[in-house]
C-alpha positions as CSV (number, residue, x, y, z in Angstrom):
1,X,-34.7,0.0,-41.0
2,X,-31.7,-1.6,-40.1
3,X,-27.7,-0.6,-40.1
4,X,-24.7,-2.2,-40.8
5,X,-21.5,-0.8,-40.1
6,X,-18.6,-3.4,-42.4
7,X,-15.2,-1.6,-41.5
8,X,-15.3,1.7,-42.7
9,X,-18.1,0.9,-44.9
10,X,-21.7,1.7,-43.2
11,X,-24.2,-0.5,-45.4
12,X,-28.2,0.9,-44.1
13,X,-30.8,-1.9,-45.7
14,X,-34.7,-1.4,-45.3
15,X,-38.0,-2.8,-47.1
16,X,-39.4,-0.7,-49.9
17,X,-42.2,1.3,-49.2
18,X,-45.4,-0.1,-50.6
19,X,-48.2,2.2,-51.9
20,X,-50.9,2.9,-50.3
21,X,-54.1,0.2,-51.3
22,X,-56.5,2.4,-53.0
23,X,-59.0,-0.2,-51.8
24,X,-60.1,-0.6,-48.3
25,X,-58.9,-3.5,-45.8
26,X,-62.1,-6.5,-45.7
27,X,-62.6,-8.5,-42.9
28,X,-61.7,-11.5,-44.9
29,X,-58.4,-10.1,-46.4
30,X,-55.3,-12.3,-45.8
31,X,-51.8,-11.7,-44.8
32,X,-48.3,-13.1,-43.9
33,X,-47.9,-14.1,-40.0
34,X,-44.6,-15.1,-38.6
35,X,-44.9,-18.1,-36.4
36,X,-42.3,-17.8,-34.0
37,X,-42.6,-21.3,-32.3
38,X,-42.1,-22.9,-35.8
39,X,-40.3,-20.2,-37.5
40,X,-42.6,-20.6,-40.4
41,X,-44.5,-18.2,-42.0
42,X,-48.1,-18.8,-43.0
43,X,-51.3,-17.0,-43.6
44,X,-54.1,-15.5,-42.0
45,X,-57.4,-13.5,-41.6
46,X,-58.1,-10.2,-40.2
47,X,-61.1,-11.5,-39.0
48,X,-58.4,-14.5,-37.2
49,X,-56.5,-12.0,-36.0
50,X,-59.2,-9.2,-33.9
51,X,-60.4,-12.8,-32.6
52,X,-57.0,-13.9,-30.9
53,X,-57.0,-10.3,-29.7
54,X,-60.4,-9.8,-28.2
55,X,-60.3,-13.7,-26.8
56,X,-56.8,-14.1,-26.5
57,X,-56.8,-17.8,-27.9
58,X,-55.1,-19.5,-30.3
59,X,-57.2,-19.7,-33.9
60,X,-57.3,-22.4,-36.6
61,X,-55.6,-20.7,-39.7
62,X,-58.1,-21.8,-42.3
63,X,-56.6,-22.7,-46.1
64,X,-57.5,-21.0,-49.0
65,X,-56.4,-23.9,-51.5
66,X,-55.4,-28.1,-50.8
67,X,-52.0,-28.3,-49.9
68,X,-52.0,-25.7,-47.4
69,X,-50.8,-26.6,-43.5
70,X,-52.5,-24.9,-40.9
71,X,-51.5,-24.9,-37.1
72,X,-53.8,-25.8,-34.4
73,X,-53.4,-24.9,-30.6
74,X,-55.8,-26.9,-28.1
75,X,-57.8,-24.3,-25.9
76,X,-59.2,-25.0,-23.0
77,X,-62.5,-26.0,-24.3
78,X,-61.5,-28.9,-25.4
79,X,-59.1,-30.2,-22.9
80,X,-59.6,-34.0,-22.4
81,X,-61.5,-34.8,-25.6
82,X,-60.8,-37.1,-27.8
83,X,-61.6,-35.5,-30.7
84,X,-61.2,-31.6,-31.9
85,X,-64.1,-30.4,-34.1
86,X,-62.8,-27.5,-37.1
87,X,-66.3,-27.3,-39.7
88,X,-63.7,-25.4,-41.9
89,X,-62.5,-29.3,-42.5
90,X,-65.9,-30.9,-43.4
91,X,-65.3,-33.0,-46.3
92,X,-61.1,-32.6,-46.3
93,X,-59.0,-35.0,-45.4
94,X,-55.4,-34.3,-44.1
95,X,-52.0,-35.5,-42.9
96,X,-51.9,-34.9,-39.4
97,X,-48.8,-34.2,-37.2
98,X,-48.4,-33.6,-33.8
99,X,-45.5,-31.3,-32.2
100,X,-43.3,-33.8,-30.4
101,X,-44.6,-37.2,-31.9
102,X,-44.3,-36.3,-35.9
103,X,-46.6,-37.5,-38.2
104,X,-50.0,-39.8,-37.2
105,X,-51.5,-42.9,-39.1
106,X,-54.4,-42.0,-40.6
107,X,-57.6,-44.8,-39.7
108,X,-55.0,-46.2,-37.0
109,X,-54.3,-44.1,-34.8
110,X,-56.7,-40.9,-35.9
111,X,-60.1,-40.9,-38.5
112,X,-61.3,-37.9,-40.3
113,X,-64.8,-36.2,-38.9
114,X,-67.3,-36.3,-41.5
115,X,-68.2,-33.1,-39.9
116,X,-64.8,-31.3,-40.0
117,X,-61.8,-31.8,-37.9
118,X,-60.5,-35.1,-36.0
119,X,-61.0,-37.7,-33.6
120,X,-58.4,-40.3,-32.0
121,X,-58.8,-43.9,-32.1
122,X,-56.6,-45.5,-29.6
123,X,-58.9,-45.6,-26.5
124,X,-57.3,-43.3,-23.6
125,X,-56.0,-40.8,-26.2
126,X,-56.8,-37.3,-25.8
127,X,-55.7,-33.7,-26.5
128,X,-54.5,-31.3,-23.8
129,X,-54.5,-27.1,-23.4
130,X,-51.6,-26.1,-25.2
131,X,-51.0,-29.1,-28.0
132,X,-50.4,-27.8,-31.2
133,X,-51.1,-30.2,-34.1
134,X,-50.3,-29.5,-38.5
135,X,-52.7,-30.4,-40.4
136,X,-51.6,-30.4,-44.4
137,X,-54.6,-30.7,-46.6
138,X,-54.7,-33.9,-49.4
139,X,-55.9,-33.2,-52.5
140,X,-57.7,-36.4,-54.1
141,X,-55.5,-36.3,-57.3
142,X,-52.0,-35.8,-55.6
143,X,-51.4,-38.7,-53.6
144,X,-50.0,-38.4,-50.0
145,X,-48.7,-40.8,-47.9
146,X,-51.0,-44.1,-47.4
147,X,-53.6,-42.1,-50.1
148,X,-54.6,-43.4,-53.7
149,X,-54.8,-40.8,-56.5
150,X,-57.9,-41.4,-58.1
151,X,-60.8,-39.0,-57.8
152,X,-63.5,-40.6,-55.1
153,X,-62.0,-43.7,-54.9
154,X,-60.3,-44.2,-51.8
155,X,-61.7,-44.7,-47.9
156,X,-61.2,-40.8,-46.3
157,X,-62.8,-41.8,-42.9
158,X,-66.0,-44.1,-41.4
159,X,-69.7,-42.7,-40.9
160,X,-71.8,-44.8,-38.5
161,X,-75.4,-45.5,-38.8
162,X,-77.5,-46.3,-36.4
163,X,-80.7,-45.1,-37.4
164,X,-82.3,-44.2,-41.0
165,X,-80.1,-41.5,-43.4
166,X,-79.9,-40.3,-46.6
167,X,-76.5,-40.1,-48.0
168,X,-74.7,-37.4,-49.1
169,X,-71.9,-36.4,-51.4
170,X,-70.7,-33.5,-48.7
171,X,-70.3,-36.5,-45.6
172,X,-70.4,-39.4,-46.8
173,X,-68.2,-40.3,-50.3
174,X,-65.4,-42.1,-49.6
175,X,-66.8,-42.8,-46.3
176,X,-66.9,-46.3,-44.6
177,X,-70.5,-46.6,-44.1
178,X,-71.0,-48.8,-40.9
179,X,-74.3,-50.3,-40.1
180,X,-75.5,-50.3,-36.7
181,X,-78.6,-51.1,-36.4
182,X,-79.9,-51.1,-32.9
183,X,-83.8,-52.4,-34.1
184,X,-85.2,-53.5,-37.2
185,X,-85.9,-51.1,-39.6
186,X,-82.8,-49.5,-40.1
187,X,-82.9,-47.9,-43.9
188,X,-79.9,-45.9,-45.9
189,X,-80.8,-44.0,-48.7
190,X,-78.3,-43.7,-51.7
191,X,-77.7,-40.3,-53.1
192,X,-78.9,-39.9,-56.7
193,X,-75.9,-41.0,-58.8
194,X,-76.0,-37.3,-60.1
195,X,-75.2,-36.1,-56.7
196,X,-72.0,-37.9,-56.5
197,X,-68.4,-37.9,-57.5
198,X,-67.6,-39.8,-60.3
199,X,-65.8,-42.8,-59.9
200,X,-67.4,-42.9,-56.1
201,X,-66.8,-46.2,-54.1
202,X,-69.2,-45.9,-51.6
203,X,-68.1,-49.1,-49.0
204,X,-70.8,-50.8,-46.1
205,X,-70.1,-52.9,-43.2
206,X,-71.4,-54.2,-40.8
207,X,-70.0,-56.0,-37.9
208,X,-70.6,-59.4,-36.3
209,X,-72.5,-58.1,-33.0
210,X,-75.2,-56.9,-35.6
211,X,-78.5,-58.9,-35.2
212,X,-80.7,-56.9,-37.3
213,X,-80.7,-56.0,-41.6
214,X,-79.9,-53.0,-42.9
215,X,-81.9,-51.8,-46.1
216,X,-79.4,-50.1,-48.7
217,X,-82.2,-48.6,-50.8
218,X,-81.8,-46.5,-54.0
219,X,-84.2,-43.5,-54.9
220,X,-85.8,-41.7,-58.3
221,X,-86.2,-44.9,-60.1
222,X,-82.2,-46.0,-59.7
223,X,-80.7,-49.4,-59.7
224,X,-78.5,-51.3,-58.4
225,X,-76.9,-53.7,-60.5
226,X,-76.7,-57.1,-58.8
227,X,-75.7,-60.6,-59.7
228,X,-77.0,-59.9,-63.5
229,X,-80.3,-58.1,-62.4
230,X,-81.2,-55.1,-61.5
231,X,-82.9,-54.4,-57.8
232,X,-84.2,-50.9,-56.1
233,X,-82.5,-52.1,-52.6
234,X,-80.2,-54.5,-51.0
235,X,-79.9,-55.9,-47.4
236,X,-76.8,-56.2,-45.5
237,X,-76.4,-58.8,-42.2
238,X,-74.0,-59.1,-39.9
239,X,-70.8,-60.2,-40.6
240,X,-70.9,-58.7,-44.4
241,X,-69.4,-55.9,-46.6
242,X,-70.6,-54.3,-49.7
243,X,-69.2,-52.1,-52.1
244,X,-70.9,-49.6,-54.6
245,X,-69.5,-48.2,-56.9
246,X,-71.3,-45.1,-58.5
247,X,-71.8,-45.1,-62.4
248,X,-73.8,-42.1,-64.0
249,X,-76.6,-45.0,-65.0
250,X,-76.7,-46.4,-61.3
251,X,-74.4,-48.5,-58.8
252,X,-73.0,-51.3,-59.9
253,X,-71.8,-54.1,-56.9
254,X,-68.1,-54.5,-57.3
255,X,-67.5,-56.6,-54.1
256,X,-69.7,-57.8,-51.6
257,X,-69.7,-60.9,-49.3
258,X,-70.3,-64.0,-50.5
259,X,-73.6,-64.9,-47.8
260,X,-75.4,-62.4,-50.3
261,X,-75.0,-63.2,-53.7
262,X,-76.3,-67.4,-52.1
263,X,-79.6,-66.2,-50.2
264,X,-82.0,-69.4,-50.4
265,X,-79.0,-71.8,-51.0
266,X,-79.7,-74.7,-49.3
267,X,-76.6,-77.2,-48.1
268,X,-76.3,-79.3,-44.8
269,X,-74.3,-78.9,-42.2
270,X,-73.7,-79.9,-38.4
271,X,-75.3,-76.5,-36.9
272,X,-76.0,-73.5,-38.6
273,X,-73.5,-70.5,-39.4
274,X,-73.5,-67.2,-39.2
275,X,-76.6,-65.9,-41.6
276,X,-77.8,-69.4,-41.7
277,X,-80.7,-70.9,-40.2
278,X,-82.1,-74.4,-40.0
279,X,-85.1,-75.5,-41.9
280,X,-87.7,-76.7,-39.2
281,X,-90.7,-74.9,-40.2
282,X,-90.6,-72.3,-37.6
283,X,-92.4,-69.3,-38.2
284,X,-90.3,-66.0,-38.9
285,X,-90.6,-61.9,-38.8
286,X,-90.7,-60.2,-42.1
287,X,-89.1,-57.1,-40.9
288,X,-86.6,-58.9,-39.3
289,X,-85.3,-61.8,-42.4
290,X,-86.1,-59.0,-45.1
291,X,-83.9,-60.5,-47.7
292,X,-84.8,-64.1,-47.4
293,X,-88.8,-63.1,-47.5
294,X,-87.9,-61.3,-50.3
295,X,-86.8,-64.9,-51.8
296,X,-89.3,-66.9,-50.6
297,X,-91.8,-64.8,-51.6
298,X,-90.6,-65.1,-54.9
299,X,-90.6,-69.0,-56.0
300,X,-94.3,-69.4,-57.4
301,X,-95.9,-72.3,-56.5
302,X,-93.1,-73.2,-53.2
303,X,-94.5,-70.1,-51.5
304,X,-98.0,-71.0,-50.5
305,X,-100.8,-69.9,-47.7
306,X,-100.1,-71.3,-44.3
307,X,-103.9,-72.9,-44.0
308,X,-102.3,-75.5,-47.1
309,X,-99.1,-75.4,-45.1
310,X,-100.6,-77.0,-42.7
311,X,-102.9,-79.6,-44.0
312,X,-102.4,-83.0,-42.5
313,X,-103.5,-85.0,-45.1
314,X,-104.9,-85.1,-48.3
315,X,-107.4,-88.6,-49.7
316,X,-106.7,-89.5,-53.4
317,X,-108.6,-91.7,-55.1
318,X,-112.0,-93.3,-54.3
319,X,-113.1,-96.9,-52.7
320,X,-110.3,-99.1,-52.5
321,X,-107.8,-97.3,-54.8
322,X,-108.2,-94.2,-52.1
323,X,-105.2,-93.4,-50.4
324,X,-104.0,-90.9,-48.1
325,X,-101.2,-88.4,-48.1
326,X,-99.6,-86.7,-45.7
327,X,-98.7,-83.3,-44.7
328,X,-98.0,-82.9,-48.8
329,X,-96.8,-79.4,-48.5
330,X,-94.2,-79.3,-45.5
331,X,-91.0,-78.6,-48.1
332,X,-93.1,-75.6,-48.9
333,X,-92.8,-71.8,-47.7
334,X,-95.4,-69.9,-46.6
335,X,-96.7,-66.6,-46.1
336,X,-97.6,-66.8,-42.2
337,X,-100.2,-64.6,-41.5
338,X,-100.0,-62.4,-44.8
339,X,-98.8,-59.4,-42.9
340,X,-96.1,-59.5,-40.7
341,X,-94.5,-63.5,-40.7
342,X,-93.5,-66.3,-42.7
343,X,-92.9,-69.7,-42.4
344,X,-90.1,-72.0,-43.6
345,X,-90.4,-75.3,-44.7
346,X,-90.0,-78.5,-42.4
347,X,-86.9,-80.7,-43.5
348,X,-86.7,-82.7,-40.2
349,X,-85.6,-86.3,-40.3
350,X,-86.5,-86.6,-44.3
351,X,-84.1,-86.6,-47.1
352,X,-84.3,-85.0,-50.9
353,X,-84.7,-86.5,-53.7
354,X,-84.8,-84.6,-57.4
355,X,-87.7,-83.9,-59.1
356,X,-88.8,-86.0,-62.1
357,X,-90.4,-82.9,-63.9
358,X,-93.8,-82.2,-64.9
359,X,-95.0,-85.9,-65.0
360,X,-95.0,-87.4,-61.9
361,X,-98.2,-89.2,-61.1
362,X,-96.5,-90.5,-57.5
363,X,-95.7,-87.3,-55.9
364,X,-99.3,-85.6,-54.8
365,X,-97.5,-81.5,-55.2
366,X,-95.0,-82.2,-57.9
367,X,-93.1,-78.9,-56.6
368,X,-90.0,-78.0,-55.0
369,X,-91.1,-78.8,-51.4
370,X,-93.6,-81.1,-52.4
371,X,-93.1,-83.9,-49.3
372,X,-93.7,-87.7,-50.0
373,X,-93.9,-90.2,-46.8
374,X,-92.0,-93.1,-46.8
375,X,-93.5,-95.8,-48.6
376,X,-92.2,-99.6,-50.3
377,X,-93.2,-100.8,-53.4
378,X,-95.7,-103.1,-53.8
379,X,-94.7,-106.4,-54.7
380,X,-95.3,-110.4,-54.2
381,X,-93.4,-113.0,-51.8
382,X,-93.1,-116.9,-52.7
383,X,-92.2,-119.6,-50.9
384,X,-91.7,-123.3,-52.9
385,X,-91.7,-126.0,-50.1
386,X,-89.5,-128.8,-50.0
387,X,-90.9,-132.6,-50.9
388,X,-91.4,-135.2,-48.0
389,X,-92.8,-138.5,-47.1
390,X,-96.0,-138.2,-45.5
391,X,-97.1,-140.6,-42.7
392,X,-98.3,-143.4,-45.4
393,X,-95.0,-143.6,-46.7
394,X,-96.2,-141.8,-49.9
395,X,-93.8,-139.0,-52.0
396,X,-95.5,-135.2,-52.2
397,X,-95.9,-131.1,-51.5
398,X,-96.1,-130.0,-48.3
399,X,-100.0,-128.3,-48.4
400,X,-100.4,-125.0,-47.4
401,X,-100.9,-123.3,-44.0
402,X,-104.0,-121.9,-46.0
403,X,-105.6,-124.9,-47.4
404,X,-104.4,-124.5,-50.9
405,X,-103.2,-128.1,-51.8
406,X,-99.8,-129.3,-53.2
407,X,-98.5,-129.6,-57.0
408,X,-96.2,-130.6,-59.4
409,X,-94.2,-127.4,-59.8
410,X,-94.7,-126.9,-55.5
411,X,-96.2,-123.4,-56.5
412,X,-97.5,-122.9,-53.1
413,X,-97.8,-119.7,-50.6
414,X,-97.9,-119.1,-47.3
415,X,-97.5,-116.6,-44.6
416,X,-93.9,-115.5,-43.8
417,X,-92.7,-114.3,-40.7
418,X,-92.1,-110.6,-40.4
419,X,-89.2,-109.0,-40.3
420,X,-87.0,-105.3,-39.9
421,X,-87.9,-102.2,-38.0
422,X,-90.9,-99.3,-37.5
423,X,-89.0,-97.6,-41.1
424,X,-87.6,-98.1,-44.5
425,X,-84.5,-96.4,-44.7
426,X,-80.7,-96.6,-45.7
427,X,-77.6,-96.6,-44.1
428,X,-77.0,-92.5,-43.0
429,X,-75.7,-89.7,-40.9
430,X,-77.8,-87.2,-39.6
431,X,-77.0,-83.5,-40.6
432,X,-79.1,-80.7,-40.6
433,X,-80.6,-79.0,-43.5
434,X,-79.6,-75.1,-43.5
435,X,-80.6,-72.1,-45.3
436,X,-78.8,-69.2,-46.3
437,X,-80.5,-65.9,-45.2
């Protein structure tokens, strides 16, 4: 109680007595705390409270409902981190200010923990004893600043992989899923689309210092809806992005990079790019070119055993209408040893040349990768010699170098000199023959 003395007039003012609470006092009950430093008043717990008195430190002040700040002093324990762990948060996101320095930028200069709390991104930044940081909670339909207001549709933090996980609505929606595969194998399993949000985006990256695949792979029968087809798992190289974006009948691609949508395309080029590799019939690892065995394995009859792969040559034809082919099947995939590799096929030093269809009585495997070798068409030469005076004085033909005589119309023949180089070819440039993986 408090008094006032105004002139003459003394004025006494005091808070109304409250009744007593016929219930008792829980751990968890809640009540107003003046915070001096601030000169705000916010909430806490009893159970808050005996802690700071037993221990003496300062205690996260947990919200009941989105929108509510909460204070945070640094202890001791985590003096020189760069990152402060609160489980209370898992799954929140927040504004975050610092006393001193005002408000932070949210994925520049701090991310959100997937596992509650926060951790700074600028290399060198750390919290000390004594720091106190606001934290005001976002919901995901009120907008705050830099957030979108749509339910599950905007990036709240990153989560990087490194070895096989299942995802989860609790950690990981609206999570940048990074890939970091440190060996092959590297698997992440969607939630079923029940499990999450709806209108989840559910974005994966994975950077350019990534050598190996990562398997984005769906479970209880979903799909994911790719390029007008649906597929049970995609595959993610370095270098490329996807986006998912959860429907209740399965995921459905809304971006990704361009490298996926063309595996198998084949194009030329002076050296091969990034997810590219040139076609010289090298032999490759299944676990490690996932995708692209995937593909191969899928054309029919241009994905063939490697013993036929590498047959030499093949005779046609008996007697003298025999001839040989060569190495008939070197455009051709194979399957390696069955188990663990696969081959590509061998475009050195030949060019393409478009099917005819399914006539072709010239081309031995009258498939894509079906190889012809180089070859001119048979034809005749002629040569009509010029009239001259033999050594009688007489008019006539030149005869022959083999013995066939001279005539009116000087229809004669005779061995020409040869001419040109070891190959038929055109004019060209070489490039190299490249395959998107």
């Amino acid at each position: 109680m408090g008094v006032l003395t105004l002139g003459a007039t003394v004025v006494t003012a005091r808070i109304p007595e409250l009744s007593a609470s016929a219930n008792p006092l829980d751990i968890a009950d809640r009540f107003p705390v003046w915070i001096a430093q601030d000169n705000v008043t916010r909430q806490t717990t009893l159970a808050d409270l005996r802690q700071f008195i037993l221990t003496g430190s300062a205690q996260v002040l947990n919200p009941t409902l989105n929108g509510n700040s909460i204070v945070i002093t640094i202890g001791a324990s985590d003096d020189g981190n760069d990152h402060v762990d609160i489980p209370a948060l898992a799954g929140k996101t927040f504004i975050l200010r610092k006393n001193g320095y005002g408000t932070l930028k949210p994925q520049v200069q701090f991310d959100w923990l997937s596992t509650g709390g926060f951790k700074y991104l600028i290399p060198g930044d750390v919290v000390n004893t004594g720091e106190q940081f606001e934290l005001e909670i976002i919901t995901p339909n009120a907008a705050g600043p830099g957030q979108t207001a749509t339910t599950g549709s905007f990036i709240t933090g990153e989560v990087i992989v490194s070895s096989s996980l299942s995802l989860n609505a609790a950690n990981h929606a609206n999570k940048l899923i990074q890939c970091r595969p440190v060996a092959a194998g590297l698997k992440i399993t969607l939630s079923k689309v029940e499990d999450f949000p709806d209108n989840a985006v559910i974005p994966f990256e994975s950077s350019i210092a990534q050598n190996y695949e990562t398997e984005i792979a769906t479970q209880a029968g979903q799909n994911i809806y790719f390029n007008g087809a649906s597929v049970s798992s995609m595959y993610i190289r370095q270098g490329e992005s996807l986006w998912l974006y959860r429907k209740s009948d399965g995921y459905y691609v809304i971006s990704c990079s361009e490298s996926m949508r063309t595996v198998g395309h084949v194009s030329e080029g002076y050296k091969a790019g990034s997810n590219q590799l040139k076609f010289e019939g090298q032999i490759l690892s299944r676990s490690l070119y996932q995708r692209l065995f995937k593909y191969a394995s899928s054309l029919g009859a241009s994905y063939i055993d490697d013993a036929l792969w590498n047959t030499d040559e093949v005779t046609v034809g008996t007697g003298d209408a025999a001839r040989i082919i060569e190495r008939p099947y070197r455009g051709c995939f194979s399957s390696g040893d069955g188990t663990s590799t696969f081959r590509l096929p061998d475009f050195r030093n030949v060019a393409t040349r478009t099917l005819k269809g399914s006539a072709d009585d010239e081309r031995y495997y009258n498939n894509a990768g079906g190889y012809q070798k180089d070859e001119f068409k048979e034809h005749n030469h002629k040569w009509n010699t010029a009239p001259s005076n033999d050594s009688l004085g007489g008019t006539g033909y030149v005869a022959s170098s083999n013995g066939g005589g001279g005539g009116a119309n000087g229809d004669l023949h005779s061995i020409i000199e040869k001419a040109g180089g070891i190959e038929t070819r055109m004019e060209n440039i070489g490039l190299y023959k490249l395959i998107n993986i």
